[in-house]
C-alpha positions in Angstrom: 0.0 0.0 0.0 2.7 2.4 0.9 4.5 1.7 -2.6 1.4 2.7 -4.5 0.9 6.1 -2.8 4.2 6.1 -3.3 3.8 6.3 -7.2 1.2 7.9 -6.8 3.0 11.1 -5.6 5.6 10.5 -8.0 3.2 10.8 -11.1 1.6 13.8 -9.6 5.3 15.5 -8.9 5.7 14.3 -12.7 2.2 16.0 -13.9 2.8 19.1 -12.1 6.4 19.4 -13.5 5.3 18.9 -17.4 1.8 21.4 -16.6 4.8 23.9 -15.5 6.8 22.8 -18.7 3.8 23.4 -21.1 2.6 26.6 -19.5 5.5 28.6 -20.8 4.3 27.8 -24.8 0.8 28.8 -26.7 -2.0 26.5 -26.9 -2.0 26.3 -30.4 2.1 25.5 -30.7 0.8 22.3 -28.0 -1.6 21.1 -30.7 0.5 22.2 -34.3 3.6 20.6 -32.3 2.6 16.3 -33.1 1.1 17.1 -36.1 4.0 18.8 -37.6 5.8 15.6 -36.0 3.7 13.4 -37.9 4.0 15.4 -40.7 7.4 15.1 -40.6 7.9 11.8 -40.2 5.8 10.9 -43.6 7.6 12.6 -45.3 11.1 10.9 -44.3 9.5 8.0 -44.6 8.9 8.6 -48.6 11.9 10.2 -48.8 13.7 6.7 -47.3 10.8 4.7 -49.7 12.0 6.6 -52.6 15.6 5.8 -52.0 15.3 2.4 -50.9 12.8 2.0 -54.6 15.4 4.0 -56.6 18.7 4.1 -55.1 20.8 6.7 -54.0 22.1 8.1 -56.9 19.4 8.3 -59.2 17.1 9.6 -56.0 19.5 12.4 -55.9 20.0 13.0 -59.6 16.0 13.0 -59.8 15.7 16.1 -57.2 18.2 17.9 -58.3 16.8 17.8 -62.1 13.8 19.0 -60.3 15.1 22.2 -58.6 17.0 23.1 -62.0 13.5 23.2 -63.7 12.3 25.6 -61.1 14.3 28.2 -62.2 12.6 30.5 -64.6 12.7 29.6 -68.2 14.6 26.0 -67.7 11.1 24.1 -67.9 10.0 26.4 -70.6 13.0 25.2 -72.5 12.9 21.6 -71.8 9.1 21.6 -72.8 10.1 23.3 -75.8 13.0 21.4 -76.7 11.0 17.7 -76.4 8.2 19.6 -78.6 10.5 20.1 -81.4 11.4 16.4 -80.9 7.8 15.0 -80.6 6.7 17.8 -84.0 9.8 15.6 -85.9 8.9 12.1 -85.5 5.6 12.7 -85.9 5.7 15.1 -89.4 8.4 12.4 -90.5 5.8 9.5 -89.8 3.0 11.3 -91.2 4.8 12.5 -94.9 5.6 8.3 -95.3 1.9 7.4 -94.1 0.0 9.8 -96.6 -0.8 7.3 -98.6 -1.5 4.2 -96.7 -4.4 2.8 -96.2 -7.1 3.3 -93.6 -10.1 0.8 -94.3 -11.3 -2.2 -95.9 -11.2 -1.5 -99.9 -14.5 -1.5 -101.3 -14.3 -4.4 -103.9 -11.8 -7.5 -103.2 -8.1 -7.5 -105.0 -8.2 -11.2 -105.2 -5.0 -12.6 -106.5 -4.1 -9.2 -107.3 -3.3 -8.3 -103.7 0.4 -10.3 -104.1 1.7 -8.0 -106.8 1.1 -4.8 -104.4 3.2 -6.7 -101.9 5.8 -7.0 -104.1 5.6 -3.7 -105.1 5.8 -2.9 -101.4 8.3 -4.9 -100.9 10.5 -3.3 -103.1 11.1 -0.5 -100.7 12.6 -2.4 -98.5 16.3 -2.3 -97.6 18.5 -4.2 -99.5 19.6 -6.5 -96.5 22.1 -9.4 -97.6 25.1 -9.1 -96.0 24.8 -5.6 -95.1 22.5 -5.5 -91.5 23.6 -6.5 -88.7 21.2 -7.9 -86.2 18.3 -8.4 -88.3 18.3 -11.2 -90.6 20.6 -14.4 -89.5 20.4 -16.5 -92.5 22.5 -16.0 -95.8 21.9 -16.4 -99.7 18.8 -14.9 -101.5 15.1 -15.8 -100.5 14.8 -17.6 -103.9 17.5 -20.8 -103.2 19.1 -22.4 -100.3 17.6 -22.1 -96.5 14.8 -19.8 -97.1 12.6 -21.8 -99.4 12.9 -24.8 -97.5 11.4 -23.1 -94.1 8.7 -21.2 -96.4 7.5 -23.9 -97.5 7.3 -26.1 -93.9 6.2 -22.5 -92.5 3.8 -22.4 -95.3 2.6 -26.1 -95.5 1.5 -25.4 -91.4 0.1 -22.1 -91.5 -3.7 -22.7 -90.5 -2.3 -25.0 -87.5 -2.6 -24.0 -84.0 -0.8 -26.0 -80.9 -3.8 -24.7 -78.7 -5.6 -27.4 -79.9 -3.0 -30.5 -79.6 -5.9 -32.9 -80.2 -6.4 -31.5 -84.1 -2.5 -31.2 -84.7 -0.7 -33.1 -82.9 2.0 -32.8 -85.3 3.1 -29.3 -84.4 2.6 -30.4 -80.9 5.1 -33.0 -81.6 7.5 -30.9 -83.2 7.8 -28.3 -80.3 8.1 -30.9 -77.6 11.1 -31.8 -80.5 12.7 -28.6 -81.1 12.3 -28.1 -77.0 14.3 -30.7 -76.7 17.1 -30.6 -78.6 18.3 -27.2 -77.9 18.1 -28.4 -74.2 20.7 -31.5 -75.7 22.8 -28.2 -76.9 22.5 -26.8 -73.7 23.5 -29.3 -71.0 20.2 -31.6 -70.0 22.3 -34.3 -71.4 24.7 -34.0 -68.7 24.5 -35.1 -64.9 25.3 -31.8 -63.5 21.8 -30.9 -65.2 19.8 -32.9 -63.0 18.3 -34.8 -65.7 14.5 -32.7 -65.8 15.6 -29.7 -68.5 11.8 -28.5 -69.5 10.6 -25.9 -71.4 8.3 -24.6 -74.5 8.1 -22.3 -77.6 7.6 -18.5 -77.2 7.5 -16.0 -79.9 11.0 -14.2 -79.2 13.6 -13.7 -77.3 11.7 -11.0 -74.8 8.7 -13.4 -74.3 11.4 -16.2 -73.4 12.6 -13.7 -71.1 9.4 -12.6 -69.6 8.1 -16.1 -68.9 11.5 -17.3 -66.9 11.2 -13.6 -64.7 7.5 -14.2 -63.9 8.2 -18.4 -62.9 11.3 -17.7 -61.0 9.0 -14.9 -58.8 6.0 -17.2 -58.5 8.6 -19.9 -57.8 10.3 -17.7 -55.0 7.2 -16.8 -53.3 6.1 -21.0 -53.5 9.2 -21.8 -51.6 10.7 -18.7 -49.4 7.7 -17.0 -49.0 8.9 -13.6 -51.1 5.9 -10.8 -51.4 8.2 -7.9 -52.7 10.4 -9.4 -55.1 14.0 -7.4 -56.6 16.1 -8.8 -59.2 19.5 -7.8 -59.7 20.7 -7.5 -63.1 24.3 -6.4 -65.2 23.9 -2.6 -66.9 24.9 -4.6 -70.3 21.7 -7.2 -69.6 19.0 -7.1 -72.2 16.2 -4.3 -71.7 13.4 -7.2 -71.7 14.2 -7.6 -67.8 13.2 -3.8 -67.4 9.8 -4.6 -69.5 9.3 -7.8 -67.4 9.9 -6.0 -63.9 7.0 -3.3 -64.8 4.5 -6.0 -65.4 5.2 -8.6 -62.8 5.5 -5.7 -60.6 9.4 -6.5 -59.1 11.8 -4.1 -58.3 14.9 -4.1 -60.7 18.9 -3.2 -59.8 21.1 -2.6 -62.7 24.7 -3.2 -61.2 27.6 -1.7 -63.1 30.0 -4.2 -65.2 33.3 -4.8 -64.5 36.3 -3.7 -66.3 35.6 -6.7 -68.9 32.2 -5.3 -69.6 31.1 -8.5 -67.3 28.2 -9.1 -64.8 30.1 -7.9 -61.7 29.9 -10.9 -59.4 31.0 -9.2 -56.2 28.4 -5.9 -56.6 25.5 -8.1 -57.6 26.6 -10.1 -54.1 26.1 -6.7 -52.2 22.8 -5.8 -53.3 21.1 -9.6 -52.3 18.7 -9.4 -49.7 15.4 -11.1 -48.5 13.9 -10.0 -51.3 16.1 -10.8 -53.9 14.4 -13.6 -56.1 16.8 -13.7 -59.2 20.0 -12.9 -60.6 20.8 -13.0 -64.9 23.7 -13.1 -66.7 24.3 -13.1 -70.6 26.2 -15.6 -72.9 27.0 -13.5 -74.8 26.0 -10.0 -73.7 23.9 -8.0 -76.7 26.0 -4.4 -75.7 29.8 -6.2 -76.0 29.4 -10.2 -77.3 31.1 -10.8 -74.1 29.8 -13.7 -71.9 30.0 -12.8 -67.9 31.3 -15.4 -65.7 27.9 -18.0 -65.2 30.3 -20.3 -62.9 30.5 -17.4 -60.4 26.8 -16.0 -60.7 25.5 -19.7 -60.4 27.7 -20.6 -57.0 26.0 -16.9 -55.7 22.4 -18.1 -57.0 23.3 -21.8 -55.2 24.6 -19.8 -52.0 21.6 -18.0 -51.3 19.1 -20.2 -52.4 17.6 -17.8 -55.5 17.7 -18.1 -59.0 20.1 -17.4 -62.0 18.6 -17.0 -65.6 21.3 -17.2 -68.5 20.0 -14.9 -71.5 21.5 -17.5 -74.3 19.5 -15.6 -77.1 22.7 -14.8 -79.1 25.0 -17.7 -78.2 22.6 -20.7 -78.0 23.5 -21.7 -81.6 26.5 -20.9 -81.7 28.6 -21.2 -78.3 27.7 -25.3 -78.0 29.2 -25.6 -81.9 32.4 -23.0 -80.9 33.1 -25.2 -78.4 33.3 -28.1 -79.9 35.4 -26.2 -82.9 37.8 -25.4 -80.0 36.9 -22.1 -79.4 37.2 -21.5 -75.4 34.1 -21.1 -74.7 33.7 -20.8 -70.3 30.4 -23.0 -69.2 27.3 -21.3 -69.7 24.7 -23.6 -69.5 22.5 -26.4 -67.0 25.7 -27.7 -66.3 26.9 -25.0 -64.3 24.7 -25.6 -60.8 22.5 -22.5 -60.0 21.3 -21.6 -63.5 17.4 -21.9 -62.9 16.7 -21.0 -66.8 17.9 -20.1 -70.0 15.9 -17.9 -72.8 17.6 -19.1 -76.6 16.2 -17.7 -80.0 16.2 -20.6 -82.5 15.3 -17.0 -85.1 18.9 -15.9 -84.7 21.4 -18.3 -85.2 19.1 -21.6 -85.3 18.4 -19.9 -88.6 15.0 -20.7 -87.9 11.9 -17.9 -89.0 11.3 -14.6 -87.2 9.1 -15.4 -84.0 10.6 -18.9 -82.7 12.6 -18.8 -79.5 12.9 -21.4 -76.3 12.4 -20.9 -72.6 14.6 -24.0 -70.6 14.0 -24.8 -66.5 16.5 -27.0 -64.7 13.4 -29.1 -63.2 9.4 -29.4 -63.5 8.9 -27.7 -60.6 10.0 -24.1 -61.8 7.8 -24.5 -64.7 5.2 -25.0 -63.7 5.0 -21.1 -62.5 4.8 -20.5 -66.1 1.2 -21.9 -66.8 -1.6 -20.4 -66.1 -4.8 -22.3 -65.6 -8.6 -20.9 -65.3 -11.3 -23.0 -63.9 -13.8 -21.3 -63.7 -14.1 -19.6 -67.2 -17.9 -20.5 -68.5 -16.2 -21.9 -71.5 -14.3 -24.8 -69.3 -11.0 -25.3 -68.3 -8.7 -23.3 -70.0 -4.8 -23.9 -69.7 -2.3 -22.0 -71.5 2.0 -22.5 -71.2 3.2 -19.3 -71.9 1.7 -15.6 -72.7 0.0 -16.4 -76.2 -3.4 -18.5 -76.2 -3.5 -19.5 -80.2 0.2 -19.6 -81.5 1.5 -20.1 -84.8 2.1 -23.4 -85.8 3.5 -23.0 -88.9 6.6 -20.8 -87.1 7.3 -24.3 -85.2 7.6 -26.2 -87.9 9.9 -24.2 -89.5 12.0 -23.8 -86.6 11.6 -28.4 -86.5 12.5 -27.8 -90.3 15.0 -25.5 -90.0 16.9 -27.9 -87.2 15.9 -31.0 -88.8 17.7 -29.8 -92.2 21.2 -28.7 -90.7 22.1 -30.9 -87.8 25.0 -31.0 -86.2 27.3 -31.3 -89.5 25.2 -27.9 -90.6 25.6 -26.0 -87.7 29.3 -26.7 -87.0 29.9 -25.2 -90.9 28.1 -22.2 -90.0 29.6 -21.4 -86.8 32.7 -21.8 -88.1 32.3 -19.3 -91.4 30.6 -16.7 -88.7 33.1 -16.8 -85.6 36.2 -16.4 -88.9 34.1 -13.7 -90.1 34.1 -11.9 -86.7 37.6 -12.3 -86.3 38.1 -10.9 -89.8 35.9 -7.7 -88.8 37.7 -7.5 -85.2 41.2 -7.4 -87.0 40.4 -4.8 -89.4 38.6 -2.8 -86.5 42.1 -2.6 -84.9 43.9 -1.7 -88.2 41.8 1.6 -88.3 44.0 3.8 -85.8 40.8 6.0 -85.0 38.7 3.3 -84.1 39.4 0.7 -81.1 37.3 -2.3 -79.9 35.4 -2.5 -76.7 36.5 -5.1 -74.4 37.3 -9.2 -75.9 34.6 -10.2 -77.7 33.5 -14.0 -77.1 31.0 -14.6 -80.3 30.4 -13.2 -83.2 29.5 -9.9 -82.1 32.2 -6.9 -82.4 31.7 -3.8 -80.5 34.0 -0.4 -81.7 33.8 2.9 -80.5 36.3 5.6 -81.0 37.8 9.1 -79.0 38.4 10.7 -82.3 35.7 10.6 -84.5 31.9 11.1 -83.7 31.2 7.2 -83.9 27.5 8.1 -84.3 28.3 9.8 -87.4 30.0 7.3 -89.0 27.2 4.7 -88.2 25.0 8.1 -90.1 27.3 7.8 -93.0 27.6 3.7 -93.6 23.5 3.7 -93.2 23.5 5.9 -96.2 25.6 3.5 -98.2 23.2 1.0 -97.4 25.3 -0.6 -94.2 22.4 -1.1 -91.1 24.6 -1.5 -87.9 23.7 -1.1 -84.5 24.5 2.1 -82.9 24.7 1.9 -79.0 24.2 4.6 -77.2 26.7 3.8 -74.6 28.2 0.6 -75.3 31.5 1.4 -73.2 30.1 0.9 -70.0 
């Protein structure tokens, strides 16, 4: 009893203490004072939210671009300057588009519609042997490769792998093409676990965006991840950035290294809880250079995430350089901790525009990719990958196009390309102005230059009918 009255006169020596505290400010400071507080404290906390979304630098960068527009006549400018911008591209588009055609014609062309197409095609670039990045296979359209897959393109065109029941032979030849390329790429081998799975997509982004939005349902299925990051190399492709806005995951672009490699050692800094997947690129699109998979996959096996290998480029050609001798580092299911691999069979596969292959180490990451609906009033509706119908004629000339070069065909060809890149690196170097960036691996060749506007020159071999690709900062 004596303890409580006790604290009793204590609180009351405490009341009276902080009643003569208070006395000395206004009411109305007493009651502004928390909410100010509160106020406050918001706002830090975006401020940290913004950071901790962003990162430092860019957070930083990002205010300080806005102060500069609030000085008089800067905004004005910038507006102005993107409107002159915007007025170009779209009175360039419109002169080319005054002519083209904006409804149904009234009475049919018939037959008659293939010679406007050929018309129109006339305006096309001349591309053989003169555009990089665009069209993989050689010769004319008229003899060689190209027939062969226009005519197994052709020959499937009305087919449709949504319905596997009605043609089961495109059904068969995906599960074909699937599987070798995943022979290529290591299932094959112990290391690989023996399960390599995958299916058909319709390029090398949808490959991309299918592996990113399995490895995130994956992550959540077995550590329980509700705000997924991936960490990604500057020179990784720009499909990662499209797949982070629409599975909603917060990306990290981490510098390269000297090499123009995936820096192993500043990816490791920015894992966390979060962190659901790492990627690395055999070869890079930016340099052709392959960053180290061995040491991405033991950080992926470390900490228990996962490691997709964009083999786009080199999945048609790095399996063949190898076996030509080349030294070609491991890139593939038989390193441990690659989850998945994206490969085009459109780029080197030689196979037509729209084919490319999404690999998983095991059944269990895959099946994150499908989506079923069971309650749709139509029935149960399951579909692999982001497409419902897909074209069944692009599979079979992607079967056709594998089928018809094997091994023997593809060895030739990867031979003639990775000479022909060493050619073009050699007589890079022999230009004193110009200088390559970093070691290539592959087949592509990367040149910049201190002396000369590069950019210009890239200007003035486009008007002489040479289509490269001009980076905008392919040195770092």
């Amino acid at each position: 009893m004596e303890s409580l009255n006790q604290l009793s006169s204590s609180l009351n020596r405490l009341r009276a203490s902080v009643n003569v505290s208070l006395s000395n400010y206004e009411p109305l400071a007493l009651v502004a004072a928390p909410i100010l507080t509160l106020l406050l404290a918001r706002l830090l906390q975006s401020f940290f939210d913004v950071i901790s979304e962003n990162g430092l630098k860019a957070t930083i960068l990002g205010f300080f671009m806005s102060c500069v527009k609030l000085v008089p006549g800067v905004k004005r400018y910038i507006d102005a300057e993107k409107q002159k911008v915007v007025d170009k591209m779209q009175t360039s588009g419109k002169s080319k588009r005054d002519d083209w055609i904006s409804e149904l014609p009234r009475t049919r062309l018939g037959a008659g519609v293939i010679e406007k197409m050929k018309d129109e095609k006339q305006k096309d670039v001349v591309w053989q042997g003169r555009c990089s990045g665009t069209v993989y296979i050689g010769g004319t359209e008229q003899e060689g490769h190209f027939p062969l897959i226009n005519e197994a393109c052709s020959m499937f065109a009305h087919t449709n792998p949504l319905h596997l029941d009605v043609f089961p032979s495109v059904v068969r030849f995906e599960a074909e093409v699937v599987a070798m390329t995943a022979a290529l790429l290591g299932s094959k081998e112990k290391a690989s676990g023996g399960q390599i799975c995958g299916n058909m997509t319709s390029g090398g982004t949808e490959s991309i965006l299918l592996a990113v939005k399995s490895s995130r349902d994956y992550m959540r299925a077995k550590k329980g991840i509700t705000k997924p990051e991936m960490i990604i190399p500057v020179s990784a492709h720009s499909a990662y950035d499209k797949a982070a806005q629409y599975f909603k995951i917060k990306l990290w672009r981490v510098p390269v290294n000297k090499q123009f490699q995936a820096d192993a050692r500043a990816i490791r800094r920015h894992i966390n809880k979060n962190t659901i997947m790492i990627v690395g690129s055999a070869p890079g699109f930016p340099h052709g250079i392959i960053d180290p998979i061995e040491e991405l996959g033991d950080l992926a096996s470390s900490f228990g995430i996962c490691l997709h290998v964009d083999l786009c480029l080199g999945g048609f050609v790095l399996p063949f350089a190898r076996k030509l001798g080349y030294p070609v580092p491991p890139c593939d299911f038989s390193v441990q901790g690659v989850t998945s691999i994206s490969v085009d069979v459109h780029k080197y596969g030689l196979a037509p525009k729209g084919t490319s292959i999404v690999l998983y180490r095991n059944h269990d990451i895959r099946k994150h990719q499908f989506v079923a609906v069971t309650e749709w009033s139509g029935g149960l509706y399951v579909s692999p990958t982001i497409a419902g119908s897909r074209p069944g004629g692009l599979i079979a000339g992607a079967w056709a196009a594998m089928m018809s070069l094997g091994v023997e065909g593809y060895l030739e060809n990867t031979r003639a390309i990775m000479e022909a890149s060493k050619r073009i690196q050699k007589g890079v170097q022999e230009i004193p102005e110009l200088f390559i960036i970093g070691r290539p691996d592959m087949t592509i060749v990367a040149f910049g230059s201190d002396v000369v506007d590069i950019f210009e020159v890239n200007d003035i071999m486009s008007s002489k009918g040479w289509h490269l690709n001009a980076l905008q900062r392919p040195n770092r």
